[in-house]
C-alpha positions in Angstrom: -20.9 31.4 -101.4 -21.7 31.1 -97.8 -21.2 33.8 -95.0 -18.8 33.0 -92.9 -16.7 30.7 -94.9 -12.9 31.6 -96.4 -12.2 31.3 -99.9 -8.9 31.1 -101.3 -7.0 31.2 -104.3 -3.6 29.6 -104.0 -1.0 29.5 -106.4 2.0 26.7 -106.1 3.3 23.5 -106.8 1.7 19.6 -106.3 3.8 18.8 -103.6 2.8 14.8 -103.7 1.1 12.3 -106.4 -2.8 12.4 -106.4 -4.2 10.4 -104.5 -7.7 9.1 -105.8 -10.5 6.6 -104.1 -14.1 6.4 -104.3 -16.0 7.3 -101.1 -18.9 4.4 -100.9 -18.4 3.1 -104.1 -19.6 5.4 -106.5 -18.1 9.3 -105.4 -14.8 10.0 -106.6 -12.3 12.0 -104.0 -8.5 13.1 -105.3 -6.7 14.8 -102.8 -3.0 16.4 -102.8 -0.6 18.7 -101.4 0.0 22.2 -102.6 3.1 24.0 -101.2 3.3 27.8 -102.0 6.6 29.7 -101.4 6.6 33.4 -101.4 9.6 34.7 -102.2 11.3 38.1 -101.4 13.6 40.6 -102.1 16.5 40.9 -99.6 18.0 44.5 -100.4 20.4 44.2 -98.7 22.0 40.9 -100.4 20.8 42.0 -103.7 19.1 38.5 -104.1 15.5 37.3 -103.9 14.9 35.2 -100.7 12.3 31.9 -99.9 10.4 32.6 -97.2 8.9 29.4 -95.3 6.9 27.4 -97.8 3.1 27.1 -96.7 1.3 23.6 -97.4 -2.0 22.7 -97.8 -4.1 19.3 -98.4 -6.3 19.6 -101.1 -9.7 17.5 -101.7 -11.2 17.5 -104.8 -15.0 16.0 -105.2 -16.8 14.1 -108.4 -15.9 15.3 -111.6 -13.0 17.4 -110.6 -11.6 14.8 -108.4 -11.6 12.5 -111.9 -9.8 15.4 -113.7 -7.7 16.3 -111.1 -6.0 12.4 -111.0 -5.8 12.5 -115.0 -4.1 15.9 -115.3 -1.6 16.8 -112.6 1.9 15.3 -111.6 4.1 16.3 -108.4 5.9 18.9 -109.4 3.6 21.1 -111.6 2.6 24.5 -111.0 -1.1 24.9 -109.9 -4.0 27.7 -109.0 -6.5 26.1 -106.9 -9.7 28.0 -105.6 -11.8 26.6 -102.9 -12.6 26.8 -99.1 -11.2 26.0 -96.2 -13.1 23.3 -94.4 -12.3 21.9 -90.9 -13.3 18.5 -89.8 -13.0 17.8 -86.1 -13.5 14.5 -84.1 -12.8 13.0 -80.9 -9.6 10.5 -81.1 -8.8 8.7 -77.5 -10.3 11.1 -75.5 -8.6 14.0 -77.2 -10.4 16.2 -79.8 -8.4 17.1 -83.0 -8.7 18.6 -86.4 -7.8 18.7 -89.9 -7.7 21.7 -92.2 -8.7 21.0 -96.2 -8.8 23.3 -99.3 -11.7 21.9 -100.5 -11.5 22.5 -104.0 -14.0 23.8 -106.6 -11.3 24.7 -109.0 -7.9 23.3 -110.3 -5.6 24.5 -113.5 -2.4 24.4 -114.4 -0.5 27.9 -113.9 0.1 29.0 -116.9 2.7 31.9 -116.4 4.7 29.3 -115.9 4.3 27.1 -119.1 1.5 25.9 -121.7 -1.4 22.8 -120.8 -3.8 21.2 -123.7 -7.0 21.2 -122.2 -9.4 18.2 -122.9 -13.5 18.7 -122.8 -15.3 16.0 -120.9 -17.6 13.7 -122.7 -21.0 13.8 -122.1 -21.7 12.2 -118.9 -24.7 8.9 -119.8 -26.1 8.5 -115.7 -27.0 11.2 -113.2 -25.0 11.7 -110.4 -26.0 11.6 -107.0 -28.3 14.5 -106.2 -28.6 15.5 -109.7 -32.2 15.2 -110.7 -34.2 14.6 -114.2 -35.7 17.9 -113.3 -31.8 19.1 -113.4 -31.0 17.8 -116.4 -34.0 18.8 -118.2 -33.6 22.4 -117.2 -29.6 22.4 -118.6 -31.2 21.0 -121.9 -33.8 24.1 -121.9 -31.1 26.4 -121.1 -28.8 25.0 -123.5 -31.5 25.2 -126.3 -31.9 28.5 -125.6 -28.5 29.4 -126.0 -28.8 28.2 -129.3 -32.2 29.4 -130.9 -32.2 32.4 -133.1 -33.3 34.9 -130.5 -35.5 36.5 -132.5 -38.4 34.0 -132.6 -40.4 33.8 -129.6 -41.9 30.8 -128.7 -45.2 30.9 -126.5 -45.5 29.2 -123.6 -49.3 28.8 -124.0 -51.2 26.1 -126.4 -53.4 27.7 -129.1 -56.7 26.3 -127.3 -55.5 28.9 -124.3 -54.2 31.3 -126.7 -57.7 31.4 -128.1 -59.9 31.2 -125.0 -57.9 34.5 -123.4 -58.4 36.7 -126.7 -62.2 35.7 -126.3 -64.3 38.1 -124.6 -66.6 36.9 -121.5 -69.9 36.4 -122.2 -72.2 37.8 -119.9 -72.4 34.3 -118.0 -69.1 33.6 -117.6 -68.7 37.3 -116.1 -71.5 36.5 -113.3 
């Protein structure tokens, strides 16, 4: 997380269908609104009271923008952490802005029913900005996950292995 930047979790409904593109051909963007009513209790009615529903637009980026089309519907009850990001340009002579929740994570809320959740397959291309380098080190992380934790595995060959546990000859001290 960056300094400076607001973070939000916000809990509500899809207020309109997704709507998905890709940006340049080959990044996918979903975006939506989310409208969050908080409700309260008028004590003096006896009854619980919507206060003025609060809406947001909601971009999601790459994988999650891919999920996001698949899974939700207007309607549905959503958490949705992200930032808030502000994009502003010059239009006619007048400068203006747009507020986004750009999203690094959508669910479905479920205190208010159940979801089946789906794994991705394994993706076959890298991504923009996703390296081999990347990729390898996931593999090595994943692998290590997985090994028995109790064998140790050096990280030198046996030729190195043997030329450290050899003492220095008087030459190779000078």
């Amino acid at each position: 997380m960056s300094v400076g930047e607001t973070y939000l979790t916000v809990q509500g409904r899809v207020g309109s269908d997704v709507k998905f593109k890709e940006v340049s051909g080959r990044v996918a963007l979903a975006s939506f609104r989310l409208g969050t009513t908080p409700r309260q209790f008028d004590r003096n009615k006896q009854t619980w009271a919507d206060r003025p529903t609060t809406w947001f637009t909601v971009e999601c980026w790459r994988t999650l923008a891919e999920n996001v089309n698949e899974s939700l519907e207007r309607g549905q009850p959503v958490v949705v952490t992200g930032r808030l990001k502000t994009t502003e340009w010059v239009e006619e002579g007048q400068t203006k802005s747009r507020t986004v929740l750009d999203a690094f994570s959508v669910g479905h809320d479920l205190t208010r029913g159940r979801a089946s959740f789906t794994k991705n397959p394994p993706q076959t291309h890298l991504p923009e900005g996703i390296s081999s380098l990347d990729v390898e080190m996931r593999e090595l992380s994943d692998q290590a996950e997985t090994e028995d934790p109790n064998t140790e595995v050096s990280p030198f060959t046996p030729e190195e292995l043997a030329a450290a546990s050899t003492p220095p000859t008087q030459q190779q001290a000078a």
